[in-house]
Each structure stands twice: as C-alpha cells, then as structure tokens.
PATORMAR-438414 format. One record per atom (N, C-alpha, C): x, y, z. Coordinates in steps of 0.001 Angstrom, whole numbers, padded with zeros to 6 digits, always signed. Atoms other than C-alpha are relative to their C-alpha. Layout:
% residues N
XYZ
...
//
This chain:
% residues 323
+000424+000915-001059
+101545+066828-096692
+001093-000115+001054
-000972+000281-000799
+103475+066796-093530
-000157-001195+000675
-000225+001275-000962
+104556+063501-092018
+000668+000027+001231
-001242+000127-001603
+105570+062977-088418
-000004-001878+000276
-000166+001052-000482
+106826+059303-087680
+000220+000155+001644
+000005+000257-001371
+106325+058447-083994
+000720-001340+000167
-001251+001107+000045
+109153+055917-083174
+000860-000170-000641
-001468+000021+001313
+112505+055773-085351
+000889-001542+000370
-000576+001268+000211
+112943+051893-084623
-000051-000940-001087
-000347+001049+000823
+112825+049035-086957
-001001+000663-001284
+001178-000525+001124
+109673+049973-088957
-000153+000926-000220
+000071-001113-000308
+109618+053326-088062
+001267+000979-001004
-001208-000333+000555
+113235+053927-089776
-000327-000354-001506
+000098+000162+001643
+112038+051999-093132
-001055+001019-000833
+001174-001151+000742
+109070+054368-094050
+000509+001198+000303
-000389-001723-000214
+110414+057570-092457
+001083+000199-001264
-000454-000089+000908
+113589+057215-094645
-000533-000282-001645
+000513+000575+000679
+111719+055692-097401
-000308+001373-000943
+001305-000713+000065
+108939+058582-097386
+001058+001753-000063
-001265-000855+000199
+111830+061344-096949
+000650+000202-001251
-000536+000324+001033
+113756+060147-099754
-000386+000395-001379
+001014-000565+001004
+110910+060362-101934
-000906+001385-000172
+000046-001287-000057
+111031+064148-101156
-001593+000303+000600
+001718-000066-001467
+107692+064044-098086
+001145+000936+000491
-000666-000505-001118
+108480+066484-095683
-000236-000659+001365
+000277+001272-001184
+108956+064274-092438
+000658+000325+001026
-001055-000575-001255
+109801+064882-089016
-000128-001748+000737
+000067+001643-000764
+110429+061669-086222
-000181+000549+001427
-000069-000073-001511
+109481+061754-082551
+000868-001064+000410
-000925+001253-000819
+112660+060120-081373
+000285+000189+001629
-000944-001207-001204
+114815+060668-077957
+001391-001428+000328
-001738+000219-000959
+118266+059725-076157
+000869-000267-001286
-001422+000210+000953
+121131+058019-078292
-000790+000190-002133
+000231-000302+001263
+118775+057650-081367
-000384+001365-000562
+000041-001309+000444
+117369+061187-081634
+001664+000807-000151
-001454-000686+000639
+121320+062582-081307
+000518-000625-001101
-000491+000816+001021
+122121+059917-083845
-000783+001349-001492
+000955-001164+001335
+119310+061744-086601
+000363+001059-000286
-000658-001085+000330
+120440+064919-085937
+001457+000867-000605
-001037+000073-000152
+123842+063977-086151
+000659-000278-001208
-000604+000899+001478
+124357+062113-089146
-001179-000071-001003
+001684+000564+000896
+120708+061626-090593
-000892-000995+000534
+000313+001380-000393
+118596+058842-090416
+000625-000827-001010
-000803+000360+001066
+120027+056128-092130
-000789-001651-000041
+000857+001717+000486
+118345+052699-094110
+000689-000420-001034
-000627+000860+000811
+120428+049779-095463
-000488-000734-000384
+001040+001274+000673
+118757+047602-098194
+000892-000823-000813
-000987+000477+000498
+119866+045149-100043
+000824+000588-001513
-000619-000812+000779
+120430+047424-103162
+000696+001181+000465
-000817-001116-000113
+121882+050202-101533
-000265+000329+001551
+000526-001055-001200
+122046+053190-098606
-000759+001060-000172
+000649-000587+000332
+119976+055478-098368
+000326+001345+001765
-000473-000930-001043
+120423+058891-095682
-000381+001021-000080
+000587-001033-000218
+117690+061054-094710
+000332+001112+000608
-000168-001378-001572
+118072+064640-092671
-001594+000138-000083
+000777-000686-000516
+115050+065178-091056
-000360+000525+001158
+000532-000695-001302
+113164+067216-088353
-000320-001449+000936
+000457+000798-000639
+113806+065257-085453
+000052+000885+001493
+000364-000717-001144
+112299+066237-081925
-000047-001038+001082
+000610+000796-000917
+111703+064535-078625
-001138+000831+000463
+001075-001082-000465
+108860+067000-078013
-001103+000259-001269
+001287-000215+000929
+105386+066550-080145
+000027+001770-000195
+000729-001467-000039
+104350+070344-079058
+001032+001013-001127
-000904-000346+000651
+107804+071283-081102
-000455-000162-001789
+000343-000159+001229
+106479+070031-084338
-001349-000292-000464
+001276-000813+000708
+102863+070584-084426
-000489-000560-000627
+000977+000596+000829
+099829+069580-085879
+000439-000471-001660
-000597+000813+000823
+100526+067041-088633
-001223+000004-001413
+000495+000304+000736
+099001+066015-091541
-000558-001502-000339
+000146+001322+000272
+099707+062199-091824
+000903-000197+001235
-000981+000562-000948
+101068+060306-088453
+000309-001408+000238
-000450+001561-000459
+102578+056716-088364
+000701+000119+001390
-000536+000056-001037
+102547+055398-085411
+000647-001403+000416
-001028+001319+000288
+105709+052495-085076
+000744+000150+001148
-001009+000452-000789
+106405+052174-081549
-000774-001571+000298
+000645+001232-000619
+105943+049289-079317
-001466+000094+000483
+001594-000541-000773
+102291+049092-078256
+000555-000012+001584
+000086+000235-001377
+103277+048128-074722
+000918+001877+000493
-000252-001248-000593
+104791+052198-074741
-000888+000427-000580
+000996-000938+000415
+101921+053655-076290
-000924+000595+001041
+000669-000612-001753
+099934+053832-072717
+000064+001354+000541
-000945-000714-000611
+102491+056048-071533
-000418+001531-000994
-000390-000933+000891
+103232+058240-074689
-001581+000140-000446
+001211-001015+000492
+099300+059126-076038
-000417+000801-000047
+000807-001268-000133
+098418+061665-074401
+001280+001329-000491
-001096-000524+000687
+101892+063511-075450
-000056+000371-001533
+000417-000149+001641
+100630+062976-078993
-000579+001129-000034
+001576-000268+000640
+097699+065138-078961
+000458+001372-000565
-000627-000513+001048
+100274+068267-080479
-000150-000263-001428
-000927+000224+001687
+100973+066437-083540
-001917+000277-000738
+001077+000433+000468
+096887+065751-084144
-000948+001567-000382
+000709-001108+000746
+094698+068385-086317
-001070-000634-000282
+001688+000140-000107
+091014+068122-086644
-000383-000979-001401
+000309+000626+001104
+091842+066433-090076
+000904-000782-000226
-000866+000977-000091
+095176+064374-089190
-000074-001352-000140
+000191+001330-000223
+095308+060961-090271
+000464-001098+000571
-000672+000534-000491
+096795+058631-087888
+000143-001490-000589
-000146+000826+000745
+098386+055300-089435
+000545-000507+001159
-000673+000508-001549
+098876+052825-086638
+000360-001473-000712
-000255+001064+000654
+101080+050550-087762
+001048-001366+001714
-000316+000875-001323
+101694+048413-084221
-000052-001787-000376
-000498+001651+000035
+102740+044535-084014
-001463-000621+000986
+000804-000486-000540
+099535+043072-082625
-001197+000036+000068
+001484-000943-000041
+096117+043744-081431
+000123+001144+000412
+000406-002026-000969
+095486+047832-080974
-001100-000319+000455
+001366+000018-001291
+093877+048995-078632
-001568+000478-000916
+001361+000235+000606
+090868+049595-081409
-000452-000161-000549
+000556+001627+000821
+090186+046393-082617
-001644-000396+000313
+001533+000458+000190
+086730+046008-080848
-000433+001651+000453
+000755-000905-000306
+085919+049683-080688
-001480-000083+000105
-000704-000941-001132
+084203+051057-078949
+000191-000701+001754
-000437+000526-001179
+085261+048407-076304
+000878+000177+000329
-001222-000152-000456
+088081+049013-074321
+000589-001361+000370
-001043+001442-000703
+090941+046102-074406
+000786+000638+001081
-001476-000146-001521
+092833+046367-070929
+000976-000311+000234
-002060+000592+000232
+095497+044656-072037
+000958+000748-000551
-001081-000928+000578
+096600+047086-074319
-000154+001540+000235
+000702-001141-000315
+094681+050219-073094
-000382+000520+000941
+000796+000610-002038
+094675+049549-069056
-000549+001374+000430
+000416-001195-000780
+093910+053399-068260
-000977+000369-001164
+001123-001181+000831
+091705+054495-071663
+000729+001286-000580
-001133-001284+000634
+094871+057008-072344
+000259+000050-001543
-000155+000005+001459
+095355+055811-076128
-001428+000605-000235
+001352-000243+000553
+091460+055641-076766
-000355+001636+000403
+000298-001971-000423
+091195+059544-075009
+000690+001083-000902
-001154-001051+000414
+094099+061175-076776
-000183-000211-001671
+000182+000273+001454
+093479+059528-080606
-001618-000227-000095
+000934-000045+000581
+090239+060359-082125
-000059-001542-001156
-000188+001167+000639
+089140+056823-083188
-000568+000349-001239
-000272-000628+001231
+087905+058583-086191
+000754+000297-001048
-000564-000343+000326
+090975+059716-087002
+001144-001154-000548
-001014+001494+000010
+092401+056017-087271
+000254-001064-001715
-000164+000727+001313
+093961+054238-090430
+000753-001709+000414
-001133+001262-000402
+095108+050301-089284
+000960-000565-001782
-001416+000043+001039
+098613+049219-090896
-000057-001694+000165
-000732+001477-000520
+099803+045603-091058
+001434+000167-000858
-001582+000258+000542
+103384+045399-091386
+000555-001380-000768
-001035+002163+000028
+104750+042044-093511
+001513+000833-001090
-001329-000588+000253
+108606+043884-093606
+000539-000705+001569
-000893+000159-001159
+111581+042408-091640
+000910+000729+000024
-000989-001202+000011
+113909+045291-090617
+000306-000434+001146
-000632-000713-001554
+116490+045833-087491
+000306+000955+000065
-000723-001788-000216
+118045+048599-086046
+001382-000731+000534
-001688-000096-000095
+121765+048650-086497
+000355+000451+001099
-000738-000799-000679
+122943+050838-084590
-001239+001289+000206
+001198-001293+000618
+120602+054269-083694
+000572+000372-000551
-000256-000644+001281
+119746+055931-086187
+000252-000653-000866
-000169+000983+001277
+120348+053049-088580
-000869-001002+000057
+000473+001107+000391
+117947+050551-089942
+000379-001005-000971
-000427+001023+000875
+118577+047540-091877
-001355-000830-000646
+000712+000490+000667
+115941+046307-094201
+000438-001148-000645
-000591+001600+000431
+116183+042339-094707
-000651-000212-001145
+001078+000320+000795
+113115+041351-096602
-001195+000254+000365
+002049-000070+000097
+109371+041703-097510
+000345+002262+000064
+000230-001255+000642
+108003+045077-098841
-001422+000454+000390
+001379+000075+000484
+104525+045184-098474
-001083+000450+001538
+000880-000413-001045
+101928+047360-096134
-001414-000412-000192
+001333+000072-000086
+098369+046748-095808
-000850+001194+000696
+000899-001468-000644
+096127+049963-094990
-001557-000460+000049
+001673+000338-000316
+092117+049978-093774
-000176+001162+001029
+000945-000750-000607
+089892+052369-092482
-000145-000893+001603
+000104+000776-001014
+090256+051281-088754
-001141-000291+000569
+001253+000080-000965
+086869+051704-087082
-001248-001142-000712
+001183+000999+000632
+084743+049515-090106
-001278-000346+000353
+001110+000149-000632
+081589+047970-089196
-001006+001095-000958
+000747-001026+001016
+080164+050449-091845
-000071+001790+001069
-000425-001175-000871
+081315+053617-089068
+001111+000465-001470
-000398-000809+000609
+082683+056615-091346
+001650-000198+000762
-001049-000528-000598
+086591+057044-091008
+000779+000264-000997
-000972-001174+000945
+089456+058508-092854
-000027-001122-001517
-000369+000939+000827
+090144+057479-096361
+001751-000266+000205
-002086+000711-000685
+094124+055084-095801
-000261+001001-001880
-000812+000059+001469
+094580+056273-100249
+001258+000920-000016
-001313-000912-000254
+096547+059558-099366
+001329-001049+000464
-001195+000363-000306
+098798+057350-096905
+000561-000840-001083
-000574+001449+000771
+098584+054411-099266
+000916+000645-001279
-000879-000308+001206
+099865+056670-102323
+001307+000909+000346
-001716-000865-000446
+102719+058731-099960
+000597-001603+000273
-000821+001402+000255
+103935+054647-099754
+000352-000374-000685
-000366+000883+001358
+103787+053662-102937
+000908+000524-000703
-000511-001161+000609
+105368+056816-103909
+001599-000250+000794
-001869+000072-000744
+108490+055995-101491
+000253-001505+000219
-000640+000922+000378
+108880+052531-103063
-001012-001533+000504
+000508+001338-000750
+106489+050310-100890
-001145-000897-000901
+001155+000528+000338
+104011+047610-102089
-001240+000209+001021
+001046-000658-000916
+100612+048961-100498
-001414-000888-000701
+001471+000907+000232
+097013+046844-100523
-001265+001127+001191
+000593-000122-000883
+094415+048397-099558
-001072-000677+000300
+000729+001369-000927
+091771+046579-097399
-001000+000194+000657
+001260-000875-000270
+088157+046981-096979
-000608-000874+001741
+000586+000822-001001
+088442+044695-093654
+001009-000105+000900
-001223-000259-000467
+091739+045575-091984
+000477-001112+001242
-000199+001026-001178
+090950+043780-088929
+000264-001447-000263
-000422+001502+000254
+090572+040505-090569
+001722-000030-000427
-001307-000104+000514
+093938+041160-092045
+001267-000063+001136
-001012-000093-001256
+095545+042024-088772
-000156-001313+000591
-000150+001084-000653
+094146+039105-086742
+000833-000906-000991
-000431+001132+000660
+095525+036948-089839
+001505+000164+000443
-001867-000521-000556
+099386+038650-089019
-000279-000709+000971
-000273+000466-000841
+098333+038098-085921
+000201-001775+000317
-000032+001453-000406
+097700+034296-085771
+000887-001064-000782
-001127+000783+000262
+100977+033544-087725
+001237+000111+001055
-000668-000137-000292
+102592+035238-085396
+000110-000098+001349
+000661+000497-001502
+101194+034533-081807
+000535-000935+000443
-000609+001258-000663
+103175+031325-081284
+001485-000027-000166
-001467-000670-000014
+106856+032013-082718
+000594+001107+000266
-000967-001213-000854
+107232+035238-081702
+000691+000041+001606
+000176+000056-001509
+106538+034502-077863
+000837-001257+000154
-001075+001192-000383
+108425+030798-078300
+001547+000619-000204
-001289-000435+000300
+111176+032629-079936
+000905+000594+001278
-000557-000669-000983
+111718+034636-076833
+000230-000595+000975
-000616+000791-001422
+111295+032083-074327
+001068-001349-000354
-001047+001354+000072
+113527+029244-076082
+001724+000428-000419
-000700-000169+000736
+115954+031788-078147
+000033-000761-001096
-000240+000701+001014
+115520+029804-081014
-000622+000716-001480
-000132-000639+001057
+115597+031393-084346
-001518-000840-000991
+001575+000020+000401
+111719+030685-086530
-000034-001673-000493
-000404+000775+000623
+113442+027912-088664
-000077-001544+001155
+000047+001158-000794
+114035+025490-085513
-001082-000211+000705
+001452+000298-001057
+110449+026268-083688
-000539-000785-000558
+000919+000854+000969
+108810+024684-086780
+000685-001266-000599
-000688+001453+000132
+111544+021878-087064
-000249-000823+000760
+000810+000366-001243
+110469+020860-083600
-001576-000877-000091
+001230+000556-000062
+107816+018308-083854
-001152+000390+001212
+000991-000268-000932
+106287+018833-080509
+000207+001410+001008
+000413-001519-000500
+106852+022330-080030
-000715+000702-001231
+000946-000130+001016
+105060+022687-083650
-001503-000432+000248
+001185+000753-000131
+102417+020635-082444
-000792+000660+000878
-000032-000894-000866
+102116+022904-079378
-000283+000982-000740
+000213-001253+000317
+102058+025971-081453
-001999-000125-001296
+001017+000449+001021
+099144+024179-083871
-001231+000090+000924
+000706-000574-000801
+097370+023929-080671
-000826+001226+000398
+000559-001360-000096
+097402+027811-079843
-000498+000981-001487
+000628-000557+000858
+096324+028707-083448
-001303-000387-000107
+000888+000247+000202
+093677+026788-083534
-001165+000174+000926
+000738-000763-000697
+092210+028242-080486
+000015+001452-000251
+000468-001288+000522
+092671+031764-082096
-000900-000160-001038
+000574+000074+000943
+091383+030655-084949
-002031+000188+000090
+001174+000262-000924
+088027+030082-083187
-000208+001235+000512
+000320-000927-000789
+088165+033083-081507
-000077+001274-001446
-000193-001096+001301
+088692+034960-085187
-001424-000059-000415
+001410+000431+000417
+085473+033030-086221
-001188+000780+000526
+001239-000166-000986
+083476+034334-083315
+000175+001827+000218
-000122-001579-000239
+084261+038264-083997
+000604+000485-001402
+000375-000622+001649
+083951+038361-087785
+001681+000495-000751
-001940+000057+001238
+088266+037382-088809
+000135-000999-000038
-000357+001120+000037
+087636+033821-089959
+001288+000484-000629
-001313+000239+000623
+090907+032366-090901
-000162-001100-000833
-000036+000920+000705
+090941+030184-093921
+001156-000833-000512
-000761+001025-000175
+093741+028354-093419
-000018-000939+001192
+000042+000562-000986
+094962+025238-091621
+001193+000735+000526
-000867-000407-000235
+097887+026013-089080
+001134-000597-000678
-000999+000943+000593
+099998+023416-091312
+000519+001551-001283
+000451-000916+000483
+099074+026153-093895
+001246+001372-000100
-000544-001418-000544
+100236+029240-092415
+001456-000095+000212
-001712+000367-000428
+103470+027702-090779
+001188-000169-001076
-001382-000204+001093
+105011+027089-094278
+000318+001330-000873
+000045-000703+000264
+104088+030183-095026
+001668+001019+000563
-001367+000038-001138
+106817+031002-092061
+001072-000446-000292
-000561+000895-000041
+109058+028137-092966
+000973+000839-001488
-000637-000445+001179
+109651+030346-096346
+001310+001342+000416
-001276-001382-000656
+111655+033196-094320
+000977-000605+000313
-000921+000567-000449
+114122+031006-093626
+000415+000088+001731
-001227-000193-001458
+116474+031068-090073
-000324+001367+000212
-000330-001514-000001
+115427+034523-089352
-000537+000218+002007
+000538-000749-001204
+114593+036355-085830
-000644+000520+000634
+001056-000563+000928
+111357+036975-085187
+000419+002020+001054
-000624-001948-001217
+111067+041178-083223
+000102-000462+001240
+000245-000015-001580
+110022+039716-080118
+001534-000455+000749
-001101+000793-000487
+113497+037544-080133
+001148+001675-000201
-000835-001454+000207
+115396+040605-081179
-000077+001271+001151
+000052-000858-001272
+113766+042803-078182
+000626-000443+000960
-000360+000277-001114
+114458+040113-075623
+001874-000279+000124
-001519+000144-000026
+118496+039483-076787
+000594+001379+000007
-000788-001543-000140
+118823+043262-076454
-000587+000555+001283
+000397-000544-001624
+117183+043408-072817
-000981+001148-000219
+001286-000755+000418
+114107+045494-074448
-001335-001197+000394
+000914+000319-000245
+110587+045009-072879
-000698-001033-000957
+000988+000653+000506
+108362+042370-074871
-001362+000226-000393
+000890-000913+000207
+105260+043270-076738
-001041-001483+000303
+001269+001451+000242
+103332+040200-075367
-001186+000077+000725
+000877-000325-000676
+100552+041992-073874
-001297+000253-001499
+000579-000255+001213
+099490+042918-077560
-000149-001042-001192
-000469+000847+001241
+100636+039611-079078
-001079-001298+000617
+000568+001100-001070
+099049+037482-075913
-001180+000028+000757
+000982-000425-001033
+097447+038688-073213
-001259+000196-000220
+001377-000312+000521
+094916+040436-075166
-001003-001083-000787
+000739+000707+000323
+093946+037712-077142
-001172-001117+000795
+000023+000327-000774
+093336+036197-074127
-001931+000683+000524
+000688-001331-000062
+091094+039161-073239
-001688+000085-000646
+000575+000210+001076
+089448+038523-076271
-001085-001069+000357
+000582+000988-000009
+088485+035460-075837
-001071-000572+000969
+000151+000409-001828
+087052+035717-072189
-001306+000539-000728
+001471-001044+000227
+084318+037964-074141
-000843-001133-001115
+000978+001331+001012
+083232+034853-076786
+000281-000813+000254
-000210+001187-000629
+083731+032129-074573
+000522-001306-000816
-000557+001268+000470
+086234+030132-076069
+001192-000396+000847
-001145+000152-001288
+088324+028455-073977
+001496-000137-000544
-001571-000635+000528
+092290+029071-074457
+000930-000728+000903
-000569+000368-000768
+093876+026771-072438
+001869-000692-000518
-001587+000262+000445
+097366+025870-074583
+000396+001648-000273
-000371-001043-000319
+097241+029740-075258
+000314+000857+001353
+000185-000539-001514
+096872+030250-071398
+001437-000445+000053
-000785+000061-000326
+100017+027982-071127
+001210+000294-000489
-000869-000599+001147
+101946+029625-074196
+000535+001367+000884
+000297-001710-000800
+101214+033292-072135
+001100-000286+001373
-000227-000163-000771
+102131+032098-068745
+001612-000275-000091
-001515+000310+000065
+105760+030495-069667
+000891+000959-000285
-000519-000633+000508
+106771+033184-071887
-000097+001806+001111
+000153-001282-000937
+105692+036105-069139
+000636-000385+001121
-000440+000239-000706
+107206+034293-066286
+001333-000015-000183
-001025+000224+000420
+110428+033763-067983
+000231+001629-000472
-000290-001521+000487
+110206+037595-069388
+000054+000591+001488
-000156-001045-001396
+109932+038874-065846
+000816-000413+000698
-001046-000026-000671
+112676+036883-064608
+001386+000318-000714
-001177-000309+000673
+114691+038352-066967
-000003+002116-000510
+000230-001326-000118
+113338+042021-066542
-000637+000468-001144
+000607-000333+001808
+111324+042217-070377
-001239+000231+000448
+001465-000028-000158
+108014+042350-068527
-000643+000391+001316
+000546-000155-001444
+106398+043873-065448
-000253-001068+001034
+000256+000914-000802
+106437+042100-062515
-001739+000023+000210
+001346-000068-000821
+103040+041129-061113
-000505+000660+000888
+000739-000854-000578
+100939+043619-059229
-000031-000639+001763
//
C-alpha cells in the first residue's frame, strides 16, 4: 500500500511518522524549510514515551511521486483551494483519499458546494467525491521545529465513508487498519458527518476566542461571561446540526467540561495566530454560517463570534482582507 501524506505539519507529522515506523511505505508532499528538514535529518515525532525518526520520500511535486494508494490529507483547509488541483498526480482510479481537515470540508453537504471553503469548485473538481474517506482528528500535536512534531495528548481517529446518505464510497477499514497498525486508536463511523459537526461544535467557540483574546482553553471557560457567550454560539449550531441530520446530544455545559479536562492547553487556531500563520476560520466559522443561511436559523452571537475574530485576524495579517 503506498501512502502519500499531503502536509507534514502537526497532524500530518503524527501519522506519517507513525505509519512509516510501522514499516508503510510513505512519501510527504512538503516544501521550503520543512521539506529540507525531511530530507535532511528525517521526519521526526516526540511522544511522551520516546522519539521516533522516519526517512521518507519527501517531494514538493505530486507528479514526482505518483499515483497513490492511500492519501491523507492534513493541511489547513483554508490552503486546500489553492493546492487541489496539484493533487490530481497522486490520485488513481482506486486511491483512497482520507481527509483529515480541522472543520467543515468542503463535502459535508455534497453535492452542494460550500463557498466558504470551496469559493472556485477547485477541491470538489480535482477529488473524486467518491474517492473520499472523512477523518476527525481528537490528537493534540505541534510542530517543533520543521520537520519535528511533538505529540502532547489524545490518540484517537475517527474514519467514515464521506459521501453517506446511503451513496456508495470507499471502504475507511484498509486506512483504519494501516492506523491501528502504526499505534493509533481508530473508530469507525457509519455517520462521519455527525461526528465531525460534534468536533466541530466543541470547537467553534475556543478555537476562534483563543485567537482573538490569546488566552489559553483553561481561562476561556473560567470566564463567566465569555463562557456564557460561547454557550450562546453552540447552541445556535446545535440547531443548525438538528436541521441537517448531526443532532447533538449534549448540553454546551456538557461538552465544555469535556474541554475543561485538557487542561491549560493551546487550542491550533491559537498556535497558528502566535506564529503569524493564516487562521482556519473560514472552515471553523464562516461556513457554518453558510450553513445556516440554507436552514434558516438565525446565528446572530455566531455572526458576532465571526466578525471580531476576522477583523482582529486581518489586522494582524492571519486573514484576507475584504474584497
């Protein structure tokens, strides 16, 4: 089975090395300081039992390593736009793509096009939605240094047949057993989406506060009335989960201690914006937004969650200016 990882950042570094390790043959679509890093030294993943220090095939050029077998894809969604059509090398008529993005993807309401995360139709053209396996990530990793990841806590992937709705698509068991096989806890999941919106609607309010207050997960939810505020914008997703078949059966009281158990930690979005990296709040926000415009629920503490955290990202260069 050949693996190509697309991205060699946070998540991207724990499965590639992982999946390597456990003797996969694996290549990475990296480029600049981290691709010379790979080639240079390896890839490299620090856990709390040990190191670990892959060599693999790393390229900045899909057409270089060729139709794939199995492809995780672990960049930011907000570069996936860009980079899709670049993919369509790695993809073989029987390739399974594993999209493991932070997030709504762009095909969550196939075959509708979200514009938030999909503004030209370039992902949906270049990946055979056929060919689609959705991931949910619950792993906290950084990136050290390139070429180095650091694995904090949590273990555990979630795989699903992306397209559902009773539409034919790949079986996730191959990916799920090249995971399990390179150490991971793997579920698989006959409803993926519900699973994702659920990531999503723990994570829709501290990721995006995290970035606009700097405040580490531990103090958002110490915060009486910026908790109260965030209870707000769940409970207008929540509603919007209801009305497109991902109730959520929790309250947000619920979920938040769920949060409250990670301790003081960082969430990615705070980690992109203290390293002057773009923000993925088009996939975390916007879209839900998007979403919601199509089952008329109104979103008006999520409207003012969106606008603070994008105004404040663009005066600090994390987010496209306005058109």
């Amino acid at each position: 089975m050949k693996i190509c990882v697309v991205g060699a950042g946070a998540v991207g570094g724990v499965i590639g090395v992982r999946l390597a390790s456990a003797g996969r043959p694996v290549s990475v679509l990296a480029r600049g300081a981290t691709l010379a890093a790979i080639r240079s030294g390896g890839w490299r993943l620090r856990e709390v039992d040990g190191r670990r220090t892959a060599h693999v095939t790393a390229s900045d050029d899909p057409a270089r390593l060729g139709p794939q077998d199995l492809v995780f894809l672990t960049v930011k969604a907000h570069s996936l736009p860009a980079l899709a059509p670049s993919l369509v090398p790695l993809l073989g008529p029987d390739t399974v793509v594993v999209a493991a993005l932070n997030g709504v993807p762009w095909w969550f309401l196939h075959p509708r096009r979200l514009h938030s995360v999909d503004p030209t139709g370039s992902i949906a053209a270049s990946i055979p939605a056929s060919s689609l396996v959705g991931c949910v990530v619950h792993l906290s990793a950084s990136v050290a240094a390139p070429g180095v990841v650091r694995l904090q806590a949590e273990n555990e992937l979630i795989l699903g047949a992306a397209r559902g709705g009773g539409a034919a698509g790949p079986d996730p068991g191959p990916a799920a057993d090249a995971l399990r096989g390179a150490g991971f806890s793997v579920r698989e999941s006959a409803d993926v989406k519900a699973d994702i919106w659920y990531k999503l609607w723990g994570n829709m309010t501290v990721n995006p506060i995290s970035a606009l207050t700097g405040a580490t997960a531990d103090k958002i939810l110490d915060d009486d009335l910026v908790n109260g505020f965030a209870h707000a914008v769940m409970r207008e997703a929540a509603e919007i989960g209801a009305r497109i078949g991902c109730p959520v059966g929790q309250s947000p009281t619920d979920r938040n201690a769920v949060t409250r158990k990670l301790g003081a930690f960082k969430t990615s979005m705070l980690q992109d914006a203290e390293a002057g990296r773009p923000i993925e709040l088009d996939a975390m926000l916007t879209v839900v937004r998007e979403i919601a415009a199509t089952v008329d629920v109104p979103t008006p503490s999520l409207a003012a969650l969106l606008g603070l955290t994008r105004l404040a990202a663009r005066e600090r260069g994390l987010y496209p200016t306005a058109p």
